[in-house]
GUKEFI-820994 format. One line per 3 residues: number of its first residue (from 1); their letters; for each residue x, y, z of C-alpha. Coordinates in nm, 2 decimals, m for minus. Layout:
<rs>
NUM> a> X Y Z  ...
</rs>
This chain:
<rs>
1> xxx> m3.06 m1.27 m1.33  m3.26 m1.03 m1.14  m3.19 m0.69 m1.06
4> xxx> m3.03 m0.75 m0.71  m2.82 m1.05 m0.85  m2.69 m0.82 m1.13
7> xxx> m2.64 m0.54 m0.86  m2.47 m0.79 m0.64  m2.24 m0.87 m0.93
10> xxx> m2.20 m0.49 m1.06  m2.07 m0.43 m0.67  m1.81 m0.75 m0.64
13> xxx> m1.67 m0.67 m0.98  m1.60 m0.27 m0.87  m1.46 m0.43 m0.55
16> xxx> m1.19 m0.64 m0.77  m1.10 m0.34 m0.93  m1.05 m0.08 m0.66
19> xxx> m0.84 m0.39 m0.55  m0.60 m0.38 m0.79  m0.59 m0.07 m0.79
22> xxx> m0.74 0.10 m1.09  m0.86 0.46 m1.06  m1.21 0.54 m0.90
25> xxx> m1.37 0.71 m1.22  m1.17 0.43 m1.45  m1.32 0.17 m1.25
28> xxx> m1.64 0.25 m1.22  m1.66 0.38 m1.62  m1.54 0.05 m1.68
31> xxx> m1.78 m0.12 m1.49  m2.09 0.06 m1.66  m1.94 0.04 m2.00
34> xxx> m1.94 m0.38 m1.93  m2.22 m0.41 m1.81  m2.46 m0.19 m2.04
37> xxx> m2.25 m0.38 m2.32  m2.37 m0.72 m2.23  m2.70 m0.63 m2.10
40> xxx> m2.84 m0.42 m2.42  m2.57 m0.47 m2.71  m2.32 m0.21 m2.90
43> xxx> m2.63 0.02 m2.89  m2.59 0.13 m2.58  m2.29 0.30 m2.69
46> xxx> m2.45 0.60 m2.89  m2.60 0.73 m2.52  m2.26 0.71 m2.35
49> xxx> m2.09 1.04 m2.44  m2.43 1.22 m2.35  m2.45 1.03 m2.05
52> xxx> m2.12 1.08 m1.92  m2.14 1.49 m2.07  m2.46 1.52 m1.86
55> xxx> m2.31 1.46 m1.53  m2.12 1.77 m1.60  m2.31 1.99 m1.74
58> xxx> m2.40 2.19 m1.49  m2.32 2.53 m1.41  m2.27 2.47 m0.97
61> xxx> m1.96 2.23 m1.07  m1.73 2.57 m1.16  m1.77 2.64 m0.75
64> xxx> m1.55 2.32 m0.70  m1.19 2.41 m0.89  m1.27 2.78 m0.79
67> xxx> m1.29 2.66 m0.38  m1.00 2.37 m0.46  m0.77 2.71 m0.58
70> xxx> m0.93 2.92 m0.31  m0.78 2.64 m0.09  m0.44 2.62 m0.29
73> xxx> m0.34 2.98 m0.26  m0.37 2.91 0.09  m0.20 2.66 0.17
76> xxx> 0.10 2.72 m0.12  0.16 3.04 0.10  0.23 3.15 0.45
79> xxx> m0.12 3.22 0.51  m0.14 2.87 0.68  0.16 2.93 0.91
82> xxx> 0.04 3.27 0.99  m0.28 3.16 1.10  m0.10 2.91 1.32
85> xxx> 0.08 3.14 1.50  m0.23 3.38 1.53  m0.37 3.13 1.76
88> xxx> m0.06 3.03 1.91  m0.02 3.36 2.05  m0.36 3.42 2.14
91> xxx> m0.40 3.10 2.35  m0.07 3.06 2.49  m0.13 3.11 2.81
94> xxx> m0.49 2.88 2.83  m0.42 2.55 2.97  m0.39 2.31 2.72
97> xxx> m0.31 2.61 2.44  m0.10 2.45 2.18  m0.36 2.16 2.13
100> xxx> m0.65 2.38 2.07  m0.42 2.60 1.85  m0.39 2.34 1.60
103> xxx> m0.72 2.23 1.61  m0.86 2.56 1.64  m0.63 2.61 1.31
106> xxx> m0.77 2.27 1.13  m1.12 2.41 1.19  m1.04 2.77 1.04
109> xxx> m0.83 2.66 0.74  m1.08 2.35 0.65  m1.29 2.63 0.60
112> xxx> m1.01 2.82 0.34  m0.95 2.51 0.19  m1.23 2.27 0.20
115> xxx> m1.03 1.99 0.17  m0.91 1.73 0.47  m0.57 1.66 0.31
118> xxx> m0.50 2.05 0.28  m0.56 2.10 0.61  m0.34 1.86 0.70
121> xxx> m0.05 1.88 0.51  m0.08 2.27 0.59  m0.15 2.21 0.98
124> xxx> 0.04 1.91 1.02  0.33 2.03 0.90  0.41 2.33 1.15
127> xxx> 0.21 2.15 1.46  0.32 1.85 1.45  0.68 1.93 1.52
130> xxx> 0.65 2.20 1.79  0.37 1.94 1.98  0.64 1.70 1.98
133> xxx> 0.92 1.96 2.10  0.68 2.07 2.41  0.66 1.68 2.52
136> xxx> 0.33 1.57 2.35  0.30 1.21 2.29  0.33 1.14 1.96
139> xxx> 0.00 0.94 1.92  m0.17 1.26 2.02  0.03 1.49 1.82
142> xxx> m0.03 1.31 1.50  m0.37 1.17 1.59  m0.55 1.55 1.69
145> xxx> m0.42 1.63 1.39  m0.55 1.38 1.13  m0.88 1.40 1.31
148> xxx> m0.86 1.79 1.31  m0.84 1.75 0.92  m1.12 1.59 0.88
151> xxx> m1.35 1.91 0.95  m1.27 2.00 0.58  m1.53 1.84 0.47
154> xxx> m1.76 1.97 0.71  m1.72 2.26 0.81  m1.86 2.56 0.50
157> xxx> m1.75 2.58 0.25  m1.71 2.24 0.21  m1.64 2.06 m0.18
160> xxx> m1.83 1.74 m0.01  m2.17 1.94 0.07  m2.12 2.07 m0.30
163> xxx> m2.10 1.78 m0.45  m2.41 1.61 m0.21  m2.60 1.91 m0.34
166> xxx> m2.57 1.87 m0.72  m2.59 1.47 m0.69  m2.96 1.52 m0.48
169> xxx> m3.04 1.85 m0.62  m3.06 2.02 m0.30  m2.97 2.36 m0.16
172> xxx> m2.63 2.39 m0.15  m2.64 2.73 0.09  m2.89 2.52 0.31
175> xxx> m2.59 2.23 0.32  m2.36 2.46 0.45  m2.57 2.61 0.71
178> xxx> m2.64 2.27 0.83  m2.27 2.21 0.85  m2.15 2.53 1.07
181> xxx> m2.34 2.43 1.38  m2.22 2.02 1.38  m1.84 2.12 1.25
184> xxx> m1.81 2.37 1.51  m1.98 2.11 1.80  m1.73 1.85 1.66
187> xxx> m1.44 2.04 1.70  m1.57 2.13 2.05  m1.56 1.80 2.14
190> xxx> m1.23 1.71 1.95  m1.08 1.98 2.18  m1.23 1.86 2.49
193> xxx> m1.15 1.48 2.44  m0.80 1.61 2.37  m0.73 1.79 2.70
196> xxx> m0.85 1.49 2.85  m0.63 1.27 2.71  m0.33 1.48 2.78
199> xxx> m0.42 1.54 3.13  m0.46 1.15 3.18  m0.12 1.14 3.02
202> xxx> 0.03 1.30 3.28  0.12 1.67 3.07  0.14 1.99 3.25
205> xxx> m0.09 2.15 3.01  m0.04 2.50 3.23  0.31 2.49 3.16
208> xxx> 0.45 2.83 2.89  0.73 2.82 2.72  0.70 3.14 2.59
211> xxx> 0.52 3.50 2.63  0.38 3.70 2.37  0.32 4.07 2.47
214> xxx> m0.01 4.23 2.32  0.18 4.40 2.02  0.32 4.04 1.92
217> xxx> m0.06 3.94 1.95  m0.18 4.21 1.73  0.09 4.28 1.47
220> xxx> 0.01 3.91 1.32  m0.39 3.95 1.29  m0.36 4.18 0.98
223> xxx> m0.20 3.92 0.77  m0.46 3.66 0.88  m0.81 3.87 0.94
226> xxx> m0.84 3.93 0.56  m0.87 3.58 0.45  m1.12 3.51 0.72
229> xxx> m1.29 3.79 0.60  m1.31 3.66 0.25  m1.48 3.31 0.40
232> xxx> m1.72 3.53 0.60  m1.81 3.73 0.28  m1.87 3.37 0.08
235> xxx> m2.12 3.25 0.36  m2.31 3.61 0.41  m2.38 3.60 m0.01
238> xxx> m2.42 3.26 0.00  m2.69 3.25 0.30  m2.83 3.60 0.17
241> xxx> m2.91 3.51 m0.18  m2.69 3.81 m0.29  m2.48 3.51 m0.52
244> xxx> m2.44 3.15 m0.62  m2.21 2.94 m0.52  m2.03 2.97 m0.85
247> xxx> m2.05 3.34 m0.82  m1.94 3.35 m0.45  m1.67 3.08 m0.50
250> xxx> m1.51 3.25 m0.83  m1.52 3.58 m0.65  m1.35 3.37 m0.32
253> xxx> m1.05 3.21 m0.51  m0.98 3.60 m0.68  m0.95 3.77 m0.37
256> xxx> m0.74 3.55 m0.21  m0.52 3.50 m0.51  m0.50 3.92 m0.45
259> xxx> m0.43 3.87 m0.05  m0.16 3.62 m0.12  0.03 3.90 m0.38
262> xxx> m0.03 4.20 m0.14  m0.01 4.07 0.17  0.30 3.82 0.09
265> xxx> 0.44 3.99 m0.19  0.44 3.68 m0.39  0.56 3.84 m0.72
268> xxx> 0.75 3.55 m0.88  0.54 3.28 m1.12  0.62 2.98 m0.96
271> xxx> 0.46 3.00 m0.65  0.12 3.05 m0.86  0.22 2.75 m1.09
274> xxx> 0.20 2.52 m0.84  m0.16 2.68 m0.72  m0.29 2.62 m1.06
277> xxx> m0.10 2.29 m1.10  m0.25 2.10 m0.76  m0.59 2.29 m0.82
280> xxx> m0.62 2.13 m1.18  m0.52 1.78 m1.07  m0.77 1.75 m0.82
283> xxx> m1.05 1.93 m0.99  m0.99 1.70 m1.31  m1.00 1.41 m1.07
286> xxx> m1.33 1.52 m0.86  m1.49 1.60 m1.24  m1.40 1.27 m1.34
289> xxx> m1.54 1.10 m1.08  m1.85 1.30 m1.08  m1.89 1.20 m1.48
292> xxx> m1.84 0.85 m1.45  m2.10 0.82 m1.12  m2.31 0.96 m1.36
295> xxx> m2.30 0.71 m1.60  m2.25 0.47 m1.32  m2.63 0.53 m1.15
298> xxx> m2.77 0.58 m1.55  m2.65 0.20 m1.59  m2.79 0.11 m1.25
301> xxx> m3.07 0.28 m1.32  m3.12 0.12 m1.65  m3.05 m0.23 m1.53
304> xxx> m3.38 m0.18 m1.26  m3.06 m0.23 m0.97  m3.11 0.12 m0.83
307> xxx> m3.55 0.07 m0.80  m3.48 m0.28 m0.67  m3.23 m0.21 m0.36
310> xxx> m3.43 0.12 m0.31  m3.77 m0.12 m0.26  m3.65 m0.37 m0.09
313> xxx> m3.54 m0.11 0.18  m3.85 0.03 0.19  m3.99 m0.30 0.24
316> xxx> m3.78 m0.38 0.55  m4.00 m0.37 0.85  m3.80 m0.24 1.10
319> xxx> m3.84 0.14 1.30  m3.70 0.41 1.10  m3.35 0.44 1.33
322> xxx> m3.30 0.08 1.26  m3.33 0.13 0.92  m3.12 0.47 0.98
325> xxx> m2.85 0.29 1.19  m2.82 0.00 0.91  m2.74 0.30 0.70
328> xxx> m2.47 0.41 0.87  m2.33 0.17 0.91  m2.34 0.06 0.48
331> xxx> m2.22 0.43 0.52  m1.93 0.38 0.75  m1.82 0.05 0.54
334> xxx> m1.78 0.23 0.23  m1.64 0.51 0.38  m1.31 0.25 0.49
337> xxx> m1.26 0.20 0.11  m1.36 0.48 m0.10  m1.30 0.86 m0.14
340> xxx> m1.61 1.05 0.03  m1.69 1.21 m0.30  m1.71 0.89 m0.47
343> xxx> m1.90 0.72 m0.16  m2.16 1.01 m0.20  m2.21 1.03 m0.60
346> xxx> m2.29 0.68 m0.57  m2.53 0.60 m0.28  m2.66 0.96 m0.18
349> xxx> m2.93 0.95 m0.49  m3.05 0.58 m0.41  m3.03 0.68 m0.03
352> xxx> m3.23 1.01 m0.05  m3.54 0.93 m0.10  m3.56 0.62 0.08
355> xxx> m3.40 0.84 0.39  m3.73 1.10 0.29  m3.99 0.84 0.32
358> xxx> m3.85 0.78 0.60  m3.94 1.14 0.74  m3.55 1.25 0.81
361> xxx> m3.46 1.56 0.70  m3.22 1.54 0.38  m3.02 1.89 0.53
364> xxx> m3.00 1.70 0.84  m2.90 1.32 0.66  m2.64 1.51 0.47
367> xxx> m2.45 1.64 0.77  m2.49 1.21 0.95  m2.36 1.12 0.60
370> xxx> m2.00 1.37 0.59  m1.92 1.26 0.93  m1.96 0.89 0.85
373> xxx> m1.71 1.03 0.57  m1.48 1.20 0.82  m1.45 0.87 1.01
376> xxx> m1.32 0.70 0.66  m1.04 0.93 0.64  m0.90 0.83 0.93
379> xxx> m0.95 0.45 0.93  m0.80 0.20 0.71  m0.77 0.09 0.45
382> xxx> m0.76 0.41 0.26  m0.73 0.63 0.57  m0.62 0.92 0.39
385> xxx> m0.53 1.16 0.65  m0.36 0.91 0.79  m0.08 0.86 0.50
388> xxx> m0.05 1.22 0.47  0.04 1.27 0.81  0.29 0.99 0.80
391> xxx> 0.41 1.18 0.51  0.47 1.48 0.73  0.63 1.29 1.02
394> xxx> 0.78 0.94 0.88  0.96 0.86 1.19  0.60 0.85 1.36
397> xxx> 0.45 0.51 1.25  0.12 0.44 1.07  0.01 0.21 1.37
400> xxx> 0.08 0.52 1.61  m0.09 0.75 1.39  m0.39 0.51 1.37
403> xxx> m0.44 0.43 1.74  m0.43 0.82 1.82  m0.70 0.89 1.56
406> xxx> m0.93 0.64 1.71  m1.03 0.82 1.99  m1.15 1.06 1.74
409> xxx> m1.35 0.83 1.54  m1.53 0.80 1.90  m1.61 1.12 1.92
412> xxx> m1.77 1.11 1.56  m1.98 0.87 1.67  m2.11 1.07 1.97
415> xxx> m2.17 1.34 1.72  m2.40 1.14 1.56  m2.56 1.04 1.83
418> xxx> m2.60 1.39 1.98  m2.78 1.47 1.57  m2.98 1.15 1.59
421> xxx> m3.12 1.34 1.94  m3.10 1.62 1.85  m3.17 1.70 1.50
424> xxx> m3.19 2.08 1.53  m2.83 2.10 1.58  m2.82 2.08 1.20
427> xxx> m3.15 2.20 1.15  m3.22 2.47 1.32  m2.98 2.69 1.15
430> xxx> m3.09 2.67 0.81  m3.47 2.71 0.89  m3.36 3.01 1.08
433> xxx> m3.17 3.21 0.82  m3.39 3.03 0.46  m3.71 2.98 0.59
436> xxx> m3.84 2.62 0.67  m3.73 2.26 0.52  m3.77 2.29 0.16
</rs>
C-alpha cells in the first residue's frame, strides 16, 4: 500500500471509532498502536512509552491546568455573576444593553477562563434567563450566547493558542497577541449582528426596566476590577518577557484562588474541591490527548503518511488562497467532529509548513485556524456549546439553539475574510510589541 492508501485507511478507521464513541486520546492511541503493530512488528513496542512520555515532557504544558483552575475558581464562584451585573449596570441604559452585557461578559470571562464551555455555563446561566424575562427571542437568547462562548478560545489567554504553540513550537506570547485584536473585532461584530437582529425582530431595545444610580454602578467594580487586573498582569509579563507562560499562569491561578477567599469569603473546603476536581478532569483529559497526538503523528510520520499528504499539497497547482481556502475548509470539516484541541495536535504540524511555503504568516494562520474552531463548537455534530446551553435552558430546543447560532457562524466567516484582507489585524500587534515575524 502506499503512504496515502495507508493514511486513507489510518483516517476511516479513527472515523469508525469516534463513531462509536470511544474517547479521543483512546482512539487515536489505539489507532497508532494497530497500525505501527502491523506495519513493523512487536518491536515497535519498546519506542511507545518514550513516544507517548515525549509529547509531555515539556515544561509550557504546566500553563494549561494552572489557566483551566485559573478559569475554575472563577467560574465555581460569584465572580462570574458579579461581572454580569458589572456590565449590566454600566450599559443599562445603551440601546440594546442587556445583549451587549452578556456578550461583553462572554468576551471578559473567556479571557478568566480560557475555555468556551466555561464561559457558557457561567454566562449562560444568569443571561439567559433575564434575556428571556425582558422579551428576547429565545433563538437569540441562547444563540448570542453559545456564539459569545466561543471567544474562549480566542481571546488571551487562550488553552487553544497554548496548545497550537507547543504542537508548532512557536511563540506562545506572539499567539496571544495575535488573538486580542481578531477576538475583540469578532465580538464587535457579534454585538453588531445582534442588535440587528433584534431590531429586525421588532424589540424596543431602548426600553429600561430598571435604573442604577452611580453608587450601584461603582459599589460592584471592586469585587470585579481585581480579577481583570490579574489577566492584565498575565498579558503585560507575558508580552514583556518579565515570565513564561508557566510562570505567568501559576502565578494567575494563585491570585485568583486568593481573590475568590478575600473578596468572597469562601472559607469552607468544598467550594475549592470542586475547583480542583473539574480543573483535574479536564487537564488529565487535554494531557491525554496531547500524548496520544503525539504518538499519533510519530506513527504518521513513521509510516511516510505525514511527508506524503504534505507533498502532494505542495504539489497542487493552484494560487496560494485556493490552496488556503481548501484548508479551511479540511479545517471547518474536522472542526464539526472533533474537539479543537484534538483538531489542532493533529493537522497544525502537517499544516504549518505547508501554510509557510506558502508565505502566510504562521501567527496569522493560527488565529484563521481557532476561528474555524470556534465555528465547530457551535455546529453539529459535536456542537459543544450548543449541548451545554441546552443544558442550561432544556425547555429551549437544540434545533432553536442551532438556528440562532448560525448567524454567528456567518459572522466567523466574515472574520476570516476581513484576516484573509487584512492580515495585519492579527499581525500587526505582535510585530508591534516583539519585534518582527520570527
Amino acid at each position: 500500500m502506499s503512504p496515502l492508501e495507508i493514511g486513507l485507511l489510518i483516517l476511516l478507521v479513527l472515523i469508525a471509532l469516534f463513531a462509536i464513541g470511544m474517547p479521543i486520546a483512546f482512539a487515536l492511541g489505539a489507532v497508532s498502536i494497530g497500525t505501527l503493530l502491523l506495519i513493523d512488528g512487536f518491536r515497535s513496542l519498546d519506542i511507545l512509552g518514550e513516544t507517548f512520555f515525549s509529547g509531555l515532557n515539556s515544561f509550557t504544558l504546566v500553563s494549561i491546568p494552572m489557566f483551566i483552575l485559573m478559569g475554575a475558581a472563577v467560574s465555581n464562584s460569584p465572580a462570574g455573576k458579579d461581572l454580569y451585573e458589572a456590565l449590566d449596570r454600566w450599559l443599562n441604559r445603551v440601546p440594546g444593553g442587556l445583549v451587549l452585557s452578556n456578550l461583553g461578559a462572554c468576551s471578559i470571562f473567556s479571557a478568566l477562563s480560557g475555555s468556551s464551555p466555561a464561559t457558557c455555563a457561567a454566562i449562560g446561566k444568569m443571561g439567559i434567563p433575564e434575556m428571556r424575562k425582558r422579551g428576547y427571542p429565545d433563538g437569540i437568547s441562547a444563540g448570542s450566547i453559545a456564539a459569545g462562548g466561543t471567544l474562549g478560545i480566542l481571546i488571551p489567554p487562550s488553552i487553544t493558542m497554548i496548545v497550537y504553540g507547543i504542537s508548532t513550537e512557536t511563540s506562545i506570547g506572539r499567539l496571544f497577541l495575535a488573538g486580542l485584536i481578531p477576538g475583540l473585532m469578532l465580538t464587535a461584530i457579534f454585538m453588531a449582528w445582534t442588535l440587528f437582529s433584534c431590531w429586525r425582530s421588532g424589540l424596543k431595545l431602548s426600553d429600561v426596566t430598571q435604573h442604577y444610580s452611580l453608587k450601584q454602578k461603582l459599589e460592584i467594580l471592586p469585587r470585579v476590577l481585581p480579577f481583570l487586573a490579574i489577566v492584565a498582569g498575565i498579558l503585560f509579563v507575558l508580552y514583556g518577557g518579565v515570565a513564561t507562560p508557566s510562570e505567568a499562569a501559576g502565578v494567575g491561578a494563585l491570585f485568583c484562588l486568593v481573590l475568590v477567599v478575600v473578596v468572597y469569603k469562601m472559607f469552607s473546603a468544598k467550594p475549592f474541591l470542586s475547583m480542583f476536581r473539574d480543573s483535574t478532569r479536564e487537564s488529565v483529559m487535554i494531557m491525554m490527548i496531547i500524548a496520544a497526538s503525539e504518538l499519533f503523528a510519530f506513527t504518521l510520520s513513521s509510516t511516510f503518511v505525514t511527508q506524503s499528504i504534505a507533498g502532494w499539497i505542495s504539489d497542487l497547482e493552484v494560487n496560494r488562497w485556493v490552496l488556503m481556502a481548501i484548508i479551511n475548509v479540511f479545517l471547518l470539516v474536522a472542526g464539526f467532529f472533533l474537539p479543537p484541541v484534538a483538531v489542532i495536535l493533529m493537522t497544525a504540524p502537517i499544516l504549518l509548513p505547508i501554510i509557510i511555503n506558502a508565505g502566510f504568516d504562521p501567527y496569522w494562520f493560527a488565529v484563521v485556524l481557532t476561528i474555524n474552531m470556534e465555528i465547530g463548537l457551535i455546529t453539529p455534530p459535536v456542537g459543544l456549546n450548543l449541548y451545554v446551553i441546552n443544558s442550561i435552558a432544556p425547555d429551549i430546543s437544540l434545533g432553536t439553539i442551532l438556528r440562532g447560532s448560525l448567524p454567528y457562524v456567518m459572522c466567523m466567516i466574515l472574520a476570516i475574510v476581513l484576516l484573509c484582507i487584512f492580515p495585519s489585524i492579527a499581525t500587526f500587534l505582535p510585530n508591534l510589541i516583539m519585534g518582527g515575524a520570527i
